[in-house]
KOLZA-742103 format. One record per residue (C-alpha): residue number from 1; x negated, y negated, z negated; residue in one letter. Coordinates in steps of 0.02 Angstrom, whole numbers. Layout:
BEGIN
ATOM pos     xx     yy     zz code
ATOM NUM      X      Y      Z    A
...
//
This chain:
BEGIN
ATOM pos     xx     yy     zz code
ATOM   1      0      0      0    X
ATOM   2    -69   -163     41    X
ATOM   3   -114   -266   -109    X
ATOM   4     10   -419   -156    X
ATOM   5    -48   -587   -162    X
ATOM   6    -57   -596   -345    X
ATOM   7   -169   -414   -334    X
ATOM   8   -302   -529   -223    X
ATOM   9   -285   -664   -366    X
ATOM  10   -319   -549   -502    X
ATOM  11   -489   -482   -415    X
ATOM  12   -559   -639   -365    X
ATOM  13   -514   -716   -543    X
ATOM  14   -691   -694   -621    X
ATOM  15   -776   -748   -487    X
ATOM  16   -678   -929   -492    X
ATOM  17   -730  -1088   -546    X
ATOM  18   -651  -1167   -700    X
ATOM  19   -583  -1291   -601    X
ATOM  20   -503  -1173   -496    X
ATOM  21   -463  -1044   -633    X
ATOM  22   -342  -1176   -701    X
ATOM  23   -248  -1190   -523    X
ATOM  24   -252   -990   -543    X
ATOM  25   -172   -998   -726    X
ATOM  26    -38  -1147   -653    X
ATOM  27    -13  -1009   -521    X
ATOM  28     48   -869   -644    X
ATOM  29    140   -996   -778    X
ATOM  30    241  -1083   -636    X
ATOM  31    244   -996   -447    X
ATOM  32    389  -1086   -408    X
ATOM  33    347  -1265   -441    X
ATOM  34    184  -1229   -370    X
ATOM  35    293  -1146   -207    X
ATOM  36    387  -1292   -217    X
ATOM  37    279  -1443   -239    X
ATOM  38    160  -1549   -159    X
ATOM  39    -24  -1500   -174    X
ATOM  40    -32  -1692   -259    X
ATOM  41     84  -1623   -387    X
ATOM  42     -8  -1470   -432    X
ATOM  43   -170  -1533   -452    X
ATOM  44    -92  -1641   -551    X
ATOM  45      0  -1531   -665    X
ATOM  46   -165  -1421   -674    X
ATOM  47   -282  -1582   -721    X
ATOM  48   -384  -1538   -554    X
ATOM  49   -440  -1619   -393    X
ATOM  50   -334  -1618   -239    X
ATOM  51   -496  -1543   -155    X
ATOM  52   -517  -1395   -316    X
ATOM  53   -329  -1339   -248    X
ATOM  54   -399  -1336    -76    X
ATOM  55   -548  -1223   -110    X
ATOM  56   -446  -1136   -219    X
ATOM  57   -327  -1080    -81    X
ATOM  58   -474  -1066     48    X
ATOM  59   -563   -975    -67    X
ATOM  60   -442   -835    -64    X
ATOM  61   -436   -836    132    X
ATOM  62   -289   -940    170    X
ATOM  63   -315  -1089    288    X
ATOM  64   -249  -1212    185    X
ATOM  65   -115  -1257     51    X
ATOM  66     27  -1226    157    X
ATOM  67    -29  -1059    206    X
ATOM  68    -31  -1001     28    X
ATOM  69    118  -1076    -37    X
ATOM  70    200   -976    112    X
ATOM  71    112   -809     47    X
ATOM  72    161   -857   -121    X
ATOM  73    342   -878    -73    X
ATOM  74    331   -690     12    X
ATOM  75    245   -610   -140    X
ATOM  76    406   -720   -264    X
ATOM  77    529   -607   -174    X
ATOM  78    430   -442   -153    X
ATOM  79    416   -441   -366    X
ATOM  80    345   -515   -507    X
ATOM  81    164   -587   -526    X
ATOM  82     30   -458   -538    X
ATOM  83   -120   -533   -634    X
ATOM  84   -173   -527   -783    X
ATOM  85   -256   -714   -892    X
ATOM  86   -380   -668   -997    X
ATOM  87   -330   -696  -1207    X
ATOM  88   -448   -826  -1269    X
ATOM  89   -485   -857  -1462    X
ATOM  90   -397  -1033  -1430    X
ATOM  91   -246   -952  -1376    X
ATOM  92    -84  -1010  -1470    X
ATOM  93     55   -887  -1507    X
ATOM  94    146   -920  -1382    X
ATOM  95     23   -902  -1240    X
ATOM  96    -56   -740  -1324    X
ATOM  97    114   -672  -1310    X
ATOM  98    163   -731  -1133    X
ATOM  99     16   -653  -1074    X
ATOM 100     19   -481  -1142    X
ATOM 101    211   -487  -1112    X
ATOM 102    164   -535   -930    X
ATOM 103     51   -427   -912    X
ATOM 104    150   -274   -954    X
ATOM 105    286   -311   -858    X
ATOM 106    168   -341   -715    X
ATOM 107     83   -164   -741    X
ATOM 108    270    -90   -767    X
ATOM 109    308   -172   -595    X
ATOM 110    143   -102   -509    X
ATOM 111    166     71   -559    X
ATOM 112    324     72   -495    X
ATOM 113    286     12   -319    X
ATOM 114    158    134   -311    X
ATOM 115    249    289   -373    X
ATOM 116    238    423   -261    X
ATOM 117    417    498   -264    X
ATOM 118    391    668   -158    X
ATOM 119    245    710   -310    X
ATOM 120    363    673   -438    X
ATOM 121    499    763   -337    X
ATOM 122    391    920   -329    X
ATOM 123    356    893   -513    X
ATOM 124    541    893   -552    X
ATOM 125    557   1055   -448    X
ATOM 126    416   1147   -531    X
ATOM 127    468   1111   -697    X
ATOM 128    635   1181   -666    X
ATOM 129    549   1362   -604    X
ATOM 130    465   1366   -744    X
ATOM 131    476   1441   -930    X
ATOM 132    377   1362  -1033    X
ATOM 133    299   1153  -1024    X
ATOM 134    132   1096  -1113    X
ATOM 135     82    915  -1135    X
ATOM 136   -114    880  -1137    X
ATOM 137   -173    728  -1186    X
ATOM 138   -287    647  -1309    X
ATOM 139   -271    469  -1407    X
ATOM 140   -162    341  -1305    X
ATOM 141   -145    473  -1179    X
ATOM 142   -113    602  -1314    X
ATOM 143     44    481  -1404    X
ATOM 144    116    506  -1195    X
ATOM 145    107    706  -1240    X
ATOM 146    180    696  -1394    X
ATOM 147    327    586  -1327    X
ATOM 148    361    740  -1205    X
ATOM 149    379    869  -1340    X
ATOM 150    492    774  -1418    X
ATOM 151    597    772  -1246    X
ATOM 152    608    958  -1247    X
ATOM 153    806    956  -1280    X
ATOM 154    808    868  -1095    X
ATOM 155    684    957  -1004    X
ATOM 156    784   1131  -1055    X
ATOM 157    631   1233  -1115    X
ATOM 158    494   1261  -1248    X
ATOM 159    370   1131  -1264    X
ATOM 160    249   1106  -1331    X
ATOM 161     85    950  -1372    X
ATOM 162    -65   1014  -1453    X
ATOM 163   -174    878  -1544    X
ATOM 164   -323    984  -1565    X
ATOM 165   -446    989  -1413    X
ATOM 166   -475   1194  -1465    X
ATOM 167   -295   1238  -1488    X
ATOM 168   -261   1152  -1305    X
ATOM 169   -406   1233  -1216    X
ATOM 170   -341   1406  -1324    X
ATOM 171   -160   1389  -1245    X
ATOM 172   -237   1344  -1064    X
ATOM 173   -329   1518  -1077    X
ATOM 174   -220   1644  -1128    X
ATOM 175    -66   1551  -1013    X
ATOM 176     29   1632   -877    X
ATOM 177     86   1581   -691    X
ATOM 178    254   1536   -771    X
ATOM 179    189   1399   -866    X
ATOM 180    171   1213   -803    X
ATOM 181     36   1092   -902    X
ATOM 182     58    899   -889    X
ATOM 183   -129    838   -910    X
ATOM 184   -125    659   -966    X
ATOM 185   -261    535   -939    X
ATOM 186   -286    361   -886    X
ATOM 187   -443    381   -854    X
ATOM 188   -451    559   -788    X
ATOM 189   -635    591   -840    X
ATOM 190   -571    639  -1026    X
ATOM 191   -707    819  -1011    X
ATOM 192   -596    900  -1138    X
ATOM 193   -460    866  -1056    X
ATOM 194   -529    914   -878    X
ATOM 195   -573   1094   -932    X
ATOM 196   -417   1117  -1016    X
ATOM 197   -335   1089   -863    X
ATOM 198   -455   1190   -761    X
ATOM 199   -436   1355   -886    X
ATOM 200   -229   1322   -853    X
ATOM 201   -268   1319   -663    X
ATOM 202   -372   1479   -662    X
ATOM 203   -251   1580   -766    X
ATOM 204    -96   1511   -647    X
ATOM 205     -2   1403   -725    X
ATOM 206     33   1228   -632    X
ATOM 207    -56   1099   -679    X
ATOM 208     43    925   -666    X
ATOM 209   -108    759   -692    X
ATOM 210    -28    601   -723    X
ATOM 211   -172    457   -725    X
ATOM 212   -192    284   -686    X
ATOM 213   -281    323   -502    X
ATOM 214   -347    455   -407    X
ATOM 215   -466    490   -530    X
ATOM 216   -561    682   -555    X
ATOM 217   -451    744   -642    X
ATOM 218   -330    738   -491    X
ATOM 219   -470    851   -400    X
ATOM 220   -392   1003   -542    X
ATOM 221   -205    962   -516    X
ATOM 222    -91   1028   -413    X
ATOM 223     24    904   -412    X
ATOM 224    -19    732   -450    X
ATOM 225     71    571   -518    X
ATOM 226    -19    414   -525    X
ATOM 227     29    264   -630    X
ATOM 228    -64    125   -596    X
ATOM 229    -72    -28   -708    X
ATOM 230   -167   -174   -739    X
ATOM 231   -274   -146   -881    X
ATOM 232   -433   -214   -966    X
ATOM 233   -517   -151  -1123    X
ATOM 234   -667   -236  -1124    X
ATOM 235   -595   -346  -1272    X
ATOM 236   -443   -254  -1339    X
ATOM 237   -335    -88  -1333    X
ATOM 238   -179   -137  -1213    X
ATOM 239    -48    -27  -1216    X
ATOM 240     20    -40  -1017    X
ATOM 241    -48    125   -964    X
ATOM 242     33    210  -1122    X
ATOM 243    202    105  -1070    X
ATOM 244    172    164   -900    X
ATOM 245    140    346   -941    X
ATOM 246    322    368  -1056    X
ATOM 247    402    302   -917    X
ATOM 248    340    422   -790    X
ATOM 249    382    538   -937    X
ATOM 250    571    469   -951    X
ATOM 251    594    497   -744    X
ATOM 252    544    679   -761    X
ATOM 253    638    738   -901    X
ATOM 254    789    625   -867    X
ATOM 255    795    694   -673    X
ATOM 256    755    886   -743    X
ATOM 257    905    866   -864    X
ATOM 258   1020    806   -737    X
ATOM 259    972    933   -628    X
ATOM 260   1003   1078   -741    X
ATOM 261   1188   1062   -712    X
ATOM 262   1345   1040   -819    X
ATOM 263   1324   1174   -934    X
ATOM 264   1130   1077   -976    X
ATOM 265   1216    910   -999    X
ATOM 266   1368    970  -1090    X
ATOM 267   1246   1076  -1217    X
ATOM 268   1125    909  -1224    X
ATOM 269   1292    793  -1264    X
ATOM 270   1348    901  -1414    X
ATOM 271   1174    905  -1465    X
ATOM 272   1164    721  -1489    X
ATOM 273   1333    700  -1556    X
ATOM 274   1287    836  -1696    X
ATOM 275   1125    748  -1721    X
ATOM 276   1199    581  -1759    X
ATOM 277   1301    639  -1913    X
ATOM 278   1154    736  -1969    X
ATOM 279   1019    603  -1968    X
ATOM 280   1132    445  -2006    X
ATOM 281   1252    395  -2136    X
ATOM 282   1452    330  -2092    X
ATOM 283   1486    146  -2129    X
ATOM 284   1577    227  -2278    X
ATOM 285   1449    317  -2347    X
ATOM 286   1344    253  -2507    X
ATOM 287   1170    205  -2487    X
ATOM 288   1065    337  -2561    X
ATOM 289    919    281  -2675    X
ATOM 290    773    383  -2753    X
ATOM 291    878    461  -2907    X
ATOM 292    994    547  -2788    X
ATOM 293    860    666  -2752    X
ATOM 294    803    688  -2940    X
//
């Protein structure tokens, strides 16, 4: 897929003056008054030079200020802007949170796009053929696996997450071709998690990889999902390729359960009725406190 304006914006970003970093930051905050107004009035509003908007816009190959406010206007209605503004220690609460809320929404917004629906579609298909699901992963990847387990009432089988990097590498070798194992890594060059799927592989089972590109550990998969995101960790632990990942989690075991037919969802809606008047009280019940259980 071709990368979006705001995809071109977010590579060149480091390598832009400061001058025109602010014109890049007006960019982001506002794309529509900059779409919208004179190049007079942006320079303006970003306290630069008429000229630092001009080598801004050449700088990212456009011909002139016209030419990428017409770009811009295409890449308004194709979605929502794809870069991400680096957090600075000076950063006031409200612009540390509009850009890690932009940002996620932005990475939400790429993964979709680039969501390969005939991988997921074969995912869906193989998960329904088979009897048994296991979710690899390890820290932010491993919180995706453990999400999945939890999901097992809609995916219609046993599964399972191992935390321990000895007890999933045990379950990948002793498996059986009626297995499936959904490898989880953003990364994909997580070793521990590479030969666990690799053992699953060799005994049969299908292996399922779900990671942020086409990364090695696609090279063991037989199927494979890719989430892409913006992410950086140089100075911080985002959380957009874990948001990512429990999506692509929600689309398989949503389509899976809907796909298992009436008697599935009929079995799955009595489930959750039951479950709501075991885990939660009635309006009219009395708040328990700590003596009740003396």
């Amino acid at each position: 897929m071709q990368s979006s304006l705001f995809e071109r914006l977010a590579d060149s970003l480091e390598g832009l003056r400061r001058s025109e970093r602010k014109v890049a930051e007006l960019v982001v905050r506002d794309p529509h008054f900059v779409m919208q107004a004179p190049m007079s009035a942006v320079a303006a509003r970003a306290e630069v030079s008429e000229p630092t908007v001009m080598r801004f816009c050449t700088g990212l190959g456009f011909d002139g200020f016209q030419a990428f406010k017409l770009a811009l206007a295409q890449a308004l209605i194709l979605g929502v802007a794809s870069i991400e503004l680096p957090v600075l220690r000076d950063d006031s609460i409200e612009e540390l949170s509009s850009k890690i809320f932009d940002q996620s929404i932005s990475s939400l917004d790429k993964a979709r796009r680039f969501l390969d629906a005939d991988e997921v579609e074969r995912a869906v298909q193989r998960i329904l053929e088979s009897e048994s699901l296991v979710f690899i992963g390890l820290s932010a990847s491993g919180i995706i696996a453990q999400d999945a387990a939890q999901k097992a009432p809609l995916f219609g089988i046993p599964c399972s997450a191992p935390t321990d990097t000895h007890q999933q590498f045990m379950e990948a070798a002793m498996t059986n071709e009626r297995a499936t194992f959904v490898v989880i890594s953003h990364t994909g060059r997580t070793r521990s998690t590479m030969r666990v799927a690799a053992a699953a592989r060799e005994r049969g089972a299908t292996v399922i990889g779900i990671s942020g590109d086409n990364t090695p550990l696609m090279d063991l998969c037989d199927i494979k999902i890719i989430a892409k995101t913006f992410e950086n960790t140089d100075m911080h632990t985002p959380t957009v390729s874990r948001l990512a990942g429990l999506v692509v989690i929600d689309v398989l075991s949503t389509a899976v359960s809907l796909r298992r037919g009436d008697e599935h969802y009929r079995d799955f809606t009595r489930m959750k009725e039951r479950l709501a008047h075991f885990a939660r009280l009635s309006p009219e019940s009395p708040v328990l406190d700590d003596a009740s259980f003396d």
